[in-house]
N, C-alpha and C positions, 0 to 999 in steps of 0.2 A: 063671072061670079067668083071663080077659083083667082083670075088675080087680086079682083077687088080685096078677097078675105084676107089673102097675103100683106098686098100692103096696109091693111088696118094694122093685123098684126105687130108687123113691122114698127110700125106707129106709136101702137101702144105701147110695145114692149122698150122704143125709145123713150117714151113719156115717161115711162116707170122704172128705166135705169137704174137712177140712182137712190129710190126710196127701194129696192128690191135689193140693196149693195153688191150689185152685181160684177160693178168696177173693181172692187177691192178682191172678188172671187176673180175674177179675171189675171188682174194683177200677181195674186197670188198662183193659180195654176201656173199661167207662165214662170213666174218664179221658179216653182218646184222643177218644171222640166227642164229651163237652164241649168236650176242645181244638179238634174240626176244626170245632165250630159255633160255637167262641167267634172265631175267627181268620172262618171265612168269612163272618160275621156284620160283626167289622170291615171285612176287604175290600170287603164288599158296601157298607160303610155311607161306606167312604173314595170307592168309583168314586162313589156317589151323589152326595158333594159335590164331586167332581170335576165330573161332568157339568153340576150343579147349576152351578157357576161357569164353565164353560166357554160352558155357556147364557149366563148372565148377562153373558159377555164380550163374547160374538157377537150375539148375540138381544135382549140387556136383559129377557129373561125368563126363566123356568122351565117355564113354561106353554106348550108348544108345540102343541097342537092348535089344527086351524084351524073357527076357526067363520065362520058365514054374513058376517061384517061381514070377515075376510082374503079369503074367495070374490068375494063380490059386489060391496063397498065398502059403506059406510058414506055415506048420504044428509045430507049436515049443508049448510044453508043458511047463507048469508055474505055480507056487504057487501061494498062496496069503497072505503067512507072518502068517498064523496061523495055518497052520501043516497039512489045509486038502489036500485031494487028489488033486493032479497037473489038472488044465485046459489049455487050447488051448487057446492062445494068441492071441487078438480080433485085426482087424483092427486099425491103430495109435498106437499101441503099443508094448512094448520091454521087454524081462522077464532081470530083474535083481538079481543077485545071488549073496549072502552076505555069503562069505567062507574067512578064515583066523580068527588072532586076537585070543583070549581067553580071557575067561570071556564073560559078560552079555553087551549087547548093546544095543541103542536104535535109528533106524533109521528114520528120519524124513526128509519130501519132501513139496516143494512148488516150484506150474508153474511158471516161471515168469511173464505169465500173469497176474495171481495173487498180483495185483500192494497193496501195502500194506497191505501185509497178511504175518500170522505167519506162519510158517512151522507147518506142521501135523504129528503126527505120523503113521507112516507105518509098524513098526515091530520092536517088541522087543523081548532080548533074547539072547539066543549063536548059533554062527554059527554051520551049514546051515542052508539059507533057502533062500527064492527068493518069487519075487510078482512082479507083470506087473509096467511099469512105461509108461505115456506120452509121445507119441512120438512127437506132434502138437508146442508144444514148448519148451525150455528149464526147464531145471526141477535143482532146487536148491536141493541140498542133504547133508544133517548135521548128522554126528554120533556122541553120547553122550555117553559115559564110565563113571566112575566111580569118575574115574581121569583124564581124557583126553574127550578134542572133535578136532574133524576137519569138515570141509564143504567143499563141490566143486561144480560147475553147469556145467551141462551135458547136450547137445541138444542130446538126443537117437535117436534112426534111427528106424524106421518100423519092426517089427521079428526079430531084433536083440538081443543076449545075453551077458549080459554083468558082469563082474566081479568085485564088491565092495570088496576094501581091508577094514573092519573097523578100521584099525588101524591110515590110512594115507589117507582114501578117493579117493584113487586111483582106475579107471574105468580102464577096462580092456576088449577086444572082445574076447569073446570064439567064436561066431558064428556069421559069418558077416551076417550085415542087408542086407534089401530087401530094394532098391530104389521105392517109393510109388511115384515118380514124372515122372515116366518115360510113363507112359498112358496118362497122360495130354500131353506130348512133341509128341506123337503119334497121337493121337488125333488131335492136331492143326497141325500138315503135314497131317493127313488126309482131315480137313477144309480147308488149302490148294492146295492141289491138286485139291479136288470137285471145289474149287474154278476156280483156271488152268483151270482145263477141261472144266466148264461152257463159259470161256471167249474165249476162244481156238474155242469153238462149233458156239457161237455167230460170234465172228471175221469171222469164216469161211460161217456161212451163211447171213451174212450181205455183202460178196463180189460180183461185179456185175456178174462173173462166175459162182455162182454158181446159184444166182438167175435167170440167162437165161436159166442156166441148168431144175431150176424148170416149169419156162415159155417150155420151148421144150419138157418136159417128159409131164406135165398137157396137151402139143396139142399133144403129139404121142397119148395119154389116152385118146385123143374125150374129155375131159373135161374142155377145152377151160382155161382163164385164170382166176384161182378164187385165192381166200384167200389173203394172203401177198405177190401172186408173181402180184397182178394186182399193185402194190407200184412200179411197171416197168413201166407203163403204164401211172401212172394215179397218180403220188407221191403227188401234190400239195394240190387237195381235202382232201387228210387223215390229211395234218401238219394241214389245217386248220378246222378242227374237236378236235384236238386235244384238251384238256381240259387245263383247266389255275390251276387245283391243284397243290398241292404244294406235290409231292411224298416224297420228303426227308423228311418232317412230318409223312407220315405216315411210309417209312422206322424206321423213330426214336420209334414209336410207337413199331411197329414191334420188333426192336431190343432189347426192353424193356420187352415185354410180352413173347419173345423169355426167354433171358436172367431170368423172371419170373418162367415159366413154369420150365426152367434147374435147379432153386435151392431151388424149393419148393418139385423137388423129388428126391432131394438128392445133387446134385451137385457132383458125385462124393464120396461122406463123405470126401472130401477136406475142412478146417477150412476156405480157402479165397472163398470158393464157398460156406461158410455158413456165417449167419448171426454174427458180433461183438460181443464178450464177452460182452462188457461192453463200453469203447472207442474206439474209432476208426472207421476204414472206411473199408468196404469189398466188392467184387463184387456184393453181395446178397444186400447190404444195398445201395445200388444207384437207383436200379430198382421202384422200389416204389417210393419216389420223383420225380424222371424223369418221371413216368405218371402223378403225382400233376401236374409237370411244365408243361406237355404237353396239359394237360386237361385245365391250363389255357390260353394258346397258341389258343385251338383249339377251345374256348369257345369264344372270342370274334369275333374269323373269321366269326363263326356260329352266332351269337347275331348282327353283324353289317350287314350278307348277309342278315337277314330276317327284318329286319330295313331299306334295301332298296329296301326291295320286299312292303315295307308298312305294315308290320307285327306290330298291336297296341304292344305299352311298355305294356300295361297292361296283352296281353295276352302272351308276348314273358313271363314275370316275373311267369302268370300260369305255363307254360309249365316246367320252371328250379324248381318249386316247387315241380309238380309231375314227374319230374324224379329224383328228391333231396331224394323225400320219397321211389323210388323205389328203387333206392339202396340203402336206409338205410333197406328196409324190406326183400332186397333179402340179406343183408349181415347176417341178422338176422337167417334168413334161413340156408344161407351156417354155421353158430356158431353150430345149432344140426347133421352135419357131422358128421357120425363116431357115431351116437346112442347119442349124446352127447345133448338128448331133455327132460333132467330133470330141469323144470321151477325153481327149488330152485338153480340148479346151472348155470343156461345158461348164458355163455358169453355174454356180451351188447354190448361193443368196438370191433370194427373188423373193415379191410381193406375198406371193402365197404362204413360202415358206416362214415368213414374217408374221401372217397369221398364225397359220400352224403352230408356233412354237411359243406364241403368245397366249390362243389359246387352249395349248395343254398345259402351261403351268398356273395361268388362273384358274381355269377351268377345273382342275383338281383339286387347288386349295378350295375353291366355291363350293364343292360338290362334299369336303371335308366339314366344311366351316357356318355352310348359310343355313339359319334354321330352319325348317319345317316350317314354324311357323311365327308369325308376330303379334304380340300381343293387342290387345284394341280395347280401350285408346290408346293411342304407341305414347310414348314420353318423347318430348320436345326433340332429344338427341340422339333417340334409336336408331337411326339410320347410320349415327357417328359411333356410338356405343357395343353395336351388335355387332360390330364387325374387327376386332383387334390384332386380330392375327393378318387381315388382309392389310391394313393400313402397316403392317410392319413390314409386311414382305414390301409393299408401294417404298415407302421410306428406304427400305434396305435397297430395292434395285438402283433408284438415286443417289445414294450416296456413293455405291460401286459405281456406279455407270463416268461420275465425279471425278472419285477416289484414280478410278484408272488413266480418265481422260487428261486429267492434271498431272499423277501423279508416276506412268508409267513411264521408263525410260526405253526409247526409241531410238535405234542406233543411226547416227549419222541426222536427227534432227533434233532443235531443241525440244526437251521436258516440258509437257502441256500446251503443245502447238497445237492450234486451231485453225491454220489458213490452209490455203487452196493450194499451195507449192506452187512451181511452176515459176512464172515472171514475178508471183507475187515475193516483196520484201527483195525488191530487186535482183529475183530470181537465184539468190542466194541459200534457200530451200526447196531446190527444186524436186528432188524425190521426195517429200515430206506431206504430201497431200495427204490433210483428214487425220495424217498424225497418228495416235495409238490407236484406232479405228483404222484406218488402214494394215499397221502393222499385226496386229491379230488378225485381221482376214488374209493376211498372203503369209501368217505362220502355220494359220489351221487346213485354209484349202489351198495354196499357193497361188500365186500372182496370175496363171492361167487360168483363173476359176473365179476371179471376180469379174467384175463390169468394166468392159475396159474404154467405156465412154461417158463419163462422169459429164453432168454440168458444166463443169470449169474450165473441161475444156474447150468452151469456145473463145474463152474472152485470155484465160491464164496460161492455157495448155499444161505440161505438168505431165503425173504420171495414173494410172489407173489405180481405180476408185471405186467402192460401192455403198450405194446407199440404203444398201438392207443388210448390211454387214451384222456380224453378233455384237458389236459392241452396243449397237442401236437397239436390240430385243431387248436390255437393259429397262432404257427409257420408255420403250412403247410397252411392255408387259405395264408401268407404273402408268401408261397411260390407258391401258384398259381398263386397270382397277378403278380409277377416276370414275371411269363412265360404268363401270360397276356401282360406284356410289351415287352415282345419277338413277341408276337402277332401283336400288335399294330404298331409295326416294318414293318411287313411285309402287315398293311393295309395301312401305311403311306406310306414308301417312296418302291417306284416300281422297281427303280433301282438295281439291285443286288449288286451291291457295297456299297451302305451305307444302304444295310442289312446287309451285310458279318459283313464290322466294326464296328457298331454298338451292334451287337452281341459279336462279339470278345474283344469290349471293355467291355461289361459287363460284360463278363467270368473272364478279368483279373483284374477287380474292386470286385467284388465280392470272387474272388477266394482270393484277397490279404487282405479283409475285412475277412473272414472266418480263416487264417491263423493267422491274430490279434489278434484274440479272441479266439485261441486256443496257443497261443504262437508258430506255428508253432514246436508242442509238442504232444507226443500222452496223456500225465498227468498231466502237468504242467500250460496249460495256465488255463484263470481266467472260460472261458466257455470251455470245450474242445468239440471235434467234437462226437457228440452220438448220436445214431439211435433209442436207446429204449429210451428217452428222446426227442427228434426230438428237441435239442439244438440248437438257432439263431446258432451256426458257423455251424453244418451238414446242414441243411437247405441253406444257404449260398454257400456252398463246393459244392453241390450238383447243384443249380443251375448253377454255374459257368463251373462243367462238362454239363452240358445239354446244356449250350448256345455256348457252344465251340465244341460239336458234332454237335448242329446243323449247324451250320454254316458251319461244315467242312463236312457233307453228303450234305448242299445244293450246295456249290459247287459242289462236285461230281456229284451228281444228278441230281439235277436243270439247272445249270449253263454250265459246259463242259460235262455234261451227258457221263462221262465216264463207270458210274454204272449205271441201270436200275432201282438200290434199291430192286431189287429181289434176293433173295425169303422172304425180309424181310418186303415189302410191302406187301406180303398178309396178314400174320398174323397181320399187323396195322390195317387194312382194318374192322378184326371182334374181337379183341383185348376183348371185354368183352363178347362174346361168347367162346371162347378159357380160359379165365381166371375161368367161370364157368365151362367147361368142363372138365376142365384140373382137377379140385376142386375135381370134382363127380367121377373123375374116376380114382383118385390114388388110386393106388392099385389093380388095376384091369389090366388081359390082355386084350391087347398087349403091354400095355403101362409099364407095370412094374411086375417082380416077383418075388421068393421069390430066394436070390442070389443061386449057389448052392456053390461059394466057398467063401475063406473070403480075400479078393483082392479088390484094387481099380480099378484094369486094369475091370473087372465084373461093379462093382456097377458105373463106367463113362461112362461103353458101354448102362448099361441097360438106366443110365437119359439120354444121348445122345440119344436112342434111341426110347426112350418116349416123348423126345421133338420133335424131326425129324418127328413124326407120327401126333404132332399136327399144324406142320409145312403143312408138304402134305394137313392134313386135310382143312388149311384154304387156300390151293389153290385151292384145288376140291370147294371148297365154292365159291370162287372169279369166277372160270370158271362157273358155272353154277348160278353167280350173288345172293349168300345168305348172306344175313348181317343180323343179329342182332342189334337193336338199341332201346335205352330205352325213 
């Protein structure tokens, strides 16, 4: 019976095919599914070559799995151009081998970093022989004969081996390199995931399911309704507890002293995770400014809250005086690190003292100058208007800071020198590094008392140099005030809208004034952008990134609260507890040890995971409510 009914069915439903238009519904389905596989097919096949070149842009490959030679390093033996026995090829670097030709040759190199410098020599004589070359940046390469030269420039790759023709300059791979960027791209799919899963974990217990779920296991348990499931119950009370700070500030803190911590112990041995040769801009060289800007952000919040608690000016101006001396005497302190407590040579400039001395002359004028109170509703340009004395003192430290750098005479270098000294300008100002910025630091504390390992010299050599010299408290005092008026923003007007653009309009006034003055050039313009110099355009540049994060975490944060700001809020929270700690304890486990192979994929896990540890630490701090404060 059951098949009889089937093939009736069958039957029928043949019979009535085509007055049921079933063909045409048929035809059509199929259609649609060709279409949705023909389309996702391209899509899928268009991200491919997207990612595919996105690789290729960042990576220089496709190939992103890391094998045992990104882990451990790559064992490759290498001369050094004068005949002794072959070494192992250090981290950033490439053995190159000088075979072919006959007769006597002379081989000579220069980085391109190396902006105005002669080529050096690296080996002379008849082939063979081989000596490491730079992998960090291209490397210019000149062979001299007799009778003949040639040159070429060569970006080398990590452990790679390579073959110099001296006849023709022609490079050649005997042994392919090891990709040194492929732990970074590792690494940030692992920040992203941590990330994923965090928000993944939140979403999930911020649903009303599962929080009933919490409510009904706490009453199966006799432990009635406590903790974050009583926000069931009783939600109103907690919003209005909530506090009026401003989290995306200390996020920003956070992400600075984060970012801090990662490239004071090592960053990797990555160049953009270290501080600038000499020009330019690097992730290492933002961090420090962006606490100046934020210090002066955070200072007038503080300076106007206790000005309406009734706090006398005279004793607020005490208070910025002896915290001004405490960190210049704890910076003093952290200079004998590392045994480094011989009084004929102790460093006097240092980080701290930087703050210090930045924040006791804003700090004073602030506590002189910032009102009580502001009117409501502010006028369009209160925040610009209220403040005239500060904006002059700003104006005035810039033009000095100028006025000297242009126009001070420097004995034995030219008037308004800006370079690195050393090889640089063909090594024809060789004692001249940093120019009047140097020369006022070895007039005031003498030459034994500055830093006597600058940047430049890895790539220029040269002579010593600091990068927290007095010439630079100049431009970083103007750069407080900046983020003083970022401050003032957020005491004037309430509304988050004319924070947001008020902020964003300074980033791109500022950021286009800093690009001016450097000719939107890493060499060329009239001030260019320099960090061991603290030049009005880095200065500038720097602020314009800080007021353009801000803005764009207080949205986040503040605003549609799509982020918490954690877990970068904690460490904002005790920021110069962390910064000391962090100081005292490099070098030491857990936070760091001695590598055992010679690989970046090692030396990113170990900072990574020296940072992460001071990370934790300042949330154990925050839960159990410890701050540090000066």
């Amino acid at each position: 019976m059951v098949v009889g009914t089937l093939l009736f069915s069958r039957l029928l439903l043949y019979l009535t095919w085509d007055q049921l238009s079933l063909v045409e519904a048929k035809e059509q389905v199929i259609g649609w599914i060709v279409g949705c596989y023909t389309t996702s097919s391209l899509l899928l096949h268009h991200c491919s070559e997207l990612k595919d070149s996105l690789l290729l842009r960042l990576l220089g490959t496709t190939k992103v799995w890391v094998g045992m030679e990104e882990l451990v390093g790559r064992k490759v033996m290498c001369g050094n151009g004068t005949g002794a026995a072959l070494g192992r090829v250090k981290v950033d670097f490439a053995c190159l081998e000088v075979e072919g030709g006959s007769g006597e040759y002379t081989v000579l190199s220069r980085s391109e970093q190396c902006y105005t410098c002669a080529p050096q020599e690296r080996w002379g004589g008849a082939p063979p022989a081989s000596f490491q070359v730079d992998t960090r940046y291209p490397t210019h390469l000149e062979v001299r004969a007799p009778n003949s030269s040639c040159s070429s420039t060569v970006h080398f790759d990590q452990f790679g081996v390579y073959r110099l023709d001296p006849a023709t300059c022609a490079t050649t791979v005997t042994a392919a390199p090891v990709n040194a960027f492929l732990p970074v791209f590792w690494a940030f799919v692992l920040l992203c995931l941590l990330a994923g899963a965090r928000l993944a974990v939140i979403s999930v217990y911020k649903t009303a399911v599962f929080r009933r779920f919490l409510v009904w296991l706490s009453l199966r348990r006799g432990e009635g309704v406590v903790g974050d499931s009583a926000l069931l119950l009783d939600p109103e009370p907690q919003e209005s507890r909530k506090s009026k700070r401003v989290v995306s500030l200390d996020a920003f803190r956070g992400l600075a002293i984060t970012i801090m911590i990662f490239v004071n112990y090592g960053g990797g041995s990555y160049y953009f995770f270290n501080h600038s040769i000499w020009n330019g801009l690097t992730v290492a060289d933002l961090v420090f400014p962006w606490f100046m800007w934020i210090m002066g952000v955070s200072l007038v919040i503080s300076i106007q809250s206790q000005l309406r608690s009734s706090v006398p000016r005279r004793r607020l101006a005490g208070r910025v005086v002896r915290r001004a001396a405490t960190l210049v005497l704890l910076g003093l302190v952290m200079n004998t690190d590392g045994h480094n407590n011989d009084l004929a040579r102790l460093r006097v400039p240092g980080v701290l003292q930087r703050f210090g001395v930045c924040y006791l002359v804003v700090g004073v004028v602030e506590c002189w100058q910032l009102p009580r109170q502001y009117t409501s509703p502010p006028a369009p340009l209160a925040d610009l208007t209220s403040s005239p004395v500060q904006w002059g003192a700003a104006i005035l430290c810039c033009v000095l800071h100028t006025l000297l750098t242009m126009l001070l005479p420097v004995p034995g270098c030219p008037t308004g020198y800006l370079g690195p000294g050393g090889l640089a300008e063909n090594g024809t100002h060789w004692n001249c590094t940093g120019g009047a910025a140097r020369w006022i630091d070895v007039s005031v504390f003498g030459e034994a008392h500055i830093y006597q390992s600058p940047t430049s010299h890895k790539i220029y050599s040269g002579v010593s140099h600091d990068p927290e010299g007095l010439l630079g408290c100049l431009t970083s005092m103007a750069l407080v005030w900046l983020g003083a008026a970022a401050g003032r923003v957020l005491l004037v007007h309430q509304e988050w809208r004319a924070r947001v653009v008020r902020w964003l309009v300074w980033a791109l006034l500022l950021g286009l004034a800093a690009g001016t003055l450097c000719g939107f050039s890493l060499n060329s313009g009239p001030i260019p952008i320099n960090k061991n110099l603290w030049s009005l355009s880095f200065v500038l540049a720097t602020a314009a990134m800080a007021a353009f994060l801000l803005a764009a975490m207080y949205l986040l944060v503040d605003v549609w609260r799509f982020w918490s700001g954690c877990p970068l809020h904690y460490p904002g929270m005790n920021s110069i507890l962390l910064y000391l700690g962090h100081e005292i304890c490099s070098g030491m486990l857990p936070w760091s040890w001695r590598p055992y192979t010679q690989s970046h994929a090692e030396l990113l896990g170990m900072n990574m995971w020296g940072c992460g540890l001071w990370v934790l630490t300042s949330y154990v701090l925050y839960r159990k409510r410890v701050f540090l404060a000066l």
